[in-house]
N, C-alpha and C positions, 0 to 999 in steps of 0.2 A: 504494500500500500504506500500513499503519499500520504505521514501525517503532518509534517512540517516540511518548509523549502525557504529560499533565502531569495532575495530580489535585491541584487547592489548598483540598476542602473535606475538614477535619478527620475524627476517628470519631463523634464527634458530629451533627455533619452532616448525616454522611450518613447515619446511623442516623436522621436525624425527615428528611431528603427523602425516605425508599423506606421509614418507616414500619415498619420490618423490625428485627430482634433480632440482636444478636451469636452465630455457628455457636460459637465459641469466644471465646478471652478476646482480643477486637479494639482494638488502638490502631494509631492511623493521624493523623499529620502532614500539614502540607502537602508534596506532591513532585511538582517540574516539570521532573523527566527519569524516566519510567517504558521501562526498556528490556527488549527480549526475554530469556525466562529466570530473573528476578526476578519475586516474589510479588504482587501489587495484591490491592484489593480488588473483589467481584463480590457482586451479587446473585442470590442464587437461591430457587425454592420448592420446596418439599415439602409432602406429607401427614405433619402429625404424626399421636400415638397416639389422641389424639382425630376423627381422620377430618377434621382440618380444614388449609384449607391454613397452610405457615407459612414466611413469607418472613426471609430470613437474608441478613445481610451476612458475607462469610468469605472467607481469601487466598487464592489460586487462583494457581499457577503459570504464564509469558505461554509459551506453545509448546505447544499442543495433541499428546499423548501418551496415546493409547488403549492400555488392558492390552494387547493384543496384539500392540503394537509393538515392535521391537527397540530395544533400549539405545541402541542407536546410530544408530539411525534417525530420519529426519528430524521436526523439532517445528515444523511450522506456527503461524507467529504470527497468518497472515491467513488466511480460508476465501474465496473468491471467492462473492461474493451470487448470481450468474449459476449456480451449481452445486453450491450447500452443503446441498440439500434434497435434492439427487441423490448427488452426490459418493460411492464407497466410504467415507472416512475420515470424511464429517460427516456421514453420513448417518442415523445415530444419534442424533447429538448435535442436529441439529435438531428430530427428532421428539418427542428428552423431554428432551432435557437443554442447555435455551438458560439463560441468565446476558445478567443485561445488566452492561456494562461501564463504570462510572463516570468518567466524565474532562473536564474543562475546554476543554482545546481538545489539538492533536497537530499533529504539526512532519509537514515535509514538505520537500523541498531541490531547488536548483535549479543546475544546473550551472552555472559563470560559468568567464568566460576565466582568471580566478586564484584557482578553485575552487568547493566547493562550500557556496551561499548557505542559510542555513536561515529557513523561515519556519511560524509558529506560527497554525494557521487556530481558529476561536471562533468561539463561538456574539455576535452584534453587541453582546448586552447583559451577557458574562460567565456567565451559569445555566451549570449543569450541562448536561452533555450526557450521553447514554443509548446508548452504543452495543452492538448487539448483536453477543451472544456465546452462543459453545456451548463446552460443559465437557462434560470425562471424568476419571474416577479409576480409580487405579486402588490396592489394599493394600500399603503396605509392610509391612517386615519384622517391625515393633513392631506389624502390626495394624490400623495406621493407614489413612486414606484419604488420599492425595494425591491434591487436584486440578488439572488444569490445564484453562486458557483460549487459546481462539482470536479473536478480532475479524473480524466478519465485515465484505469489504470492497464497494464496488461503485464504479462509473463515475462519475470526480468529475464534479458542474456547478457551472455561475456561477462561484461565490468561488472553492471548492474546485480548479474547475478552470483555474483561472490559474495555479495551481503544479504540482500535479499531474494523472496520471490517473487515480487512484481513489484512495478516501477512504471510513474507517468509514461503514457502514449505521447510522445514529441511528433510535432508536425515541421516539415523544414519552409524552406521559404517558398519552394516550387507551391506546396498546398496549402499555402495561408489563405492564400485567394478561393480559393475551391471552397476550403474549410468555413471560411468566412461568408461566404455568398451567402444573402440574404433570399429570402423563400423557404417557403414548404417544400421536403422533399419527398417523391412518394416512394414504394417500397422498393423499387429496382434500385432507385437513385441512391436510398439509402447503405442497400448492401453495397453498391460498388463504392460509394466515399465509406463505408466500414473496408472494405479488401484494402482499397489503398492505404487508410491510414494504420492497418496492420501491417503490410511490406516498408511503408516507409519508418513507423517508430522504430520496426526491427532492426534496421540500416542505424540508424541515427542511436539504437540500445546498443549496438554493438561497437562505436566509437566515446561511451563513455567510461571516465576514470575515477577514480576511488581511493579517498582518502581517510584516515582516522581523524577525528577532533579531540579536544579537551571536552571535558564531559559537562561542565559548566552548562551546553546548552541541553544538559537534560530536564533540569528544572527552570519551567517555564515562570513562575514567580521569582527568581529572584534573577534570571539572567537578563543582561542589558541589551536589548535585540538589536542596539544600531553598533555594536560592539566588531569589528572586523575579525575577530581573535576568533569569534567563535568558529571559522571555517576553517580557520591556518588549520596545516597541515602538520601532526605530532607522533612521536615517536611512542610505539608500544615497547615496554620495555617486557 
């Protein structure tokens, strides 16, 4: 699974990588502990009034939360890749309402005899990474839209899979456009953007690298998320 991940490119940034406009008024730091619950930032598109499409950076909530859902009910952070075209709960969200998810690299942990080790997987050279996602909103009370995001996950290899079993689905830049296109898709449409975006995460899982951290970012109360340390790279002794 993805339970946490790290985003160290500014709102700038990421406003001229994805070429895309602020949905609202966006600022964004670096932050290298993103946990379930808390707001990131996502890209998504739409048709504006001009009939053209218009790509938007905007916060999106991490626990997927369809209007239909009870309050209390459960908010998935991951969609399994194997069944999120299908799935009741994503199955919407795949058709028209994917988001790709912005992030640097994301942690993963491994049980040891005196506990548990965390390690921070990346793309070899640093870049961004493009994981996909699907968003739902739903109106609150003022009117508003709240949205939230899920990360869709699939069957780690290579790098990935020396720490764990599954790991964000990465989309590259060929299918950001694809991924992004706005519309309903119907069910052929859907299986073929599921094929591709399983050949293409696989390609993109099998060039990433793996590192240990300091354990500091295992506890989310007391660590400092804008802290760069938490990702450095450390020696197990």
């Amino acid at each position: 699974m993805c339970g946490r991940y790290a985003l160290e490119v500014d709102a700038q940034g990421l406003l001229r990588s994805y070429a895309a406009q602020p949905a609202k008024a966006f600022d964004w730091d670096a932050v290298f502990s993103i946990a379930p619950r808390t707001k990131a930032p996502v890209v998504r598109e739409h048709i504006d009034d001009d009939s053209q499409p218009q790509r938007t950076l905007e916060f999106a909530r991490w626990g997927f939360k369809p209007a239909w859902a009870k309050d209390k009910g459960p908010r998935p952070i991951n969609a399994r890749f194997e069944t999120a075209h299908t799935n009741g709960m994503f199955r919407a969200g795949f058709a028209s309402s994917r988001a790709v998810v912005p992030m640097t690299g994301y942690y993963e942990w491994v049980e040891m005899d005196d506990g548990k080790q965390p390690y921070f997987v990346h793309a070899n050279d640093g870049e961004l990474l493009h994981a996909a996602g699907l968003t739902t909103a739903e109106q609150n009370s003022e009117g508003e839209w709240d949205v939230s995001f899920t990360i869709i996950t699939r069957e780690a290899r290579d790098a990935a899979g020396d720490v764990h079993d599954r790991m964000p689905a990465f989309v590259d830049e060929d299918l950001i456009n694809e991924w992004l296109a706005p519309g309903k898709l119907e069910k052929d449409q859907r299986e073929h953007l599921h094929g591709v975006l399983g050949d293409v995460s696989e390609k993109i899982a099998a060039s990433l690298v793996t590192h240990p951290v300091d354990r500091s970012v295992n506890n989310v109360r007391t660590l400092d998320r804008n802290d760069p340390e938490l990702i450095a790279p450390i020696e197990l002794s």
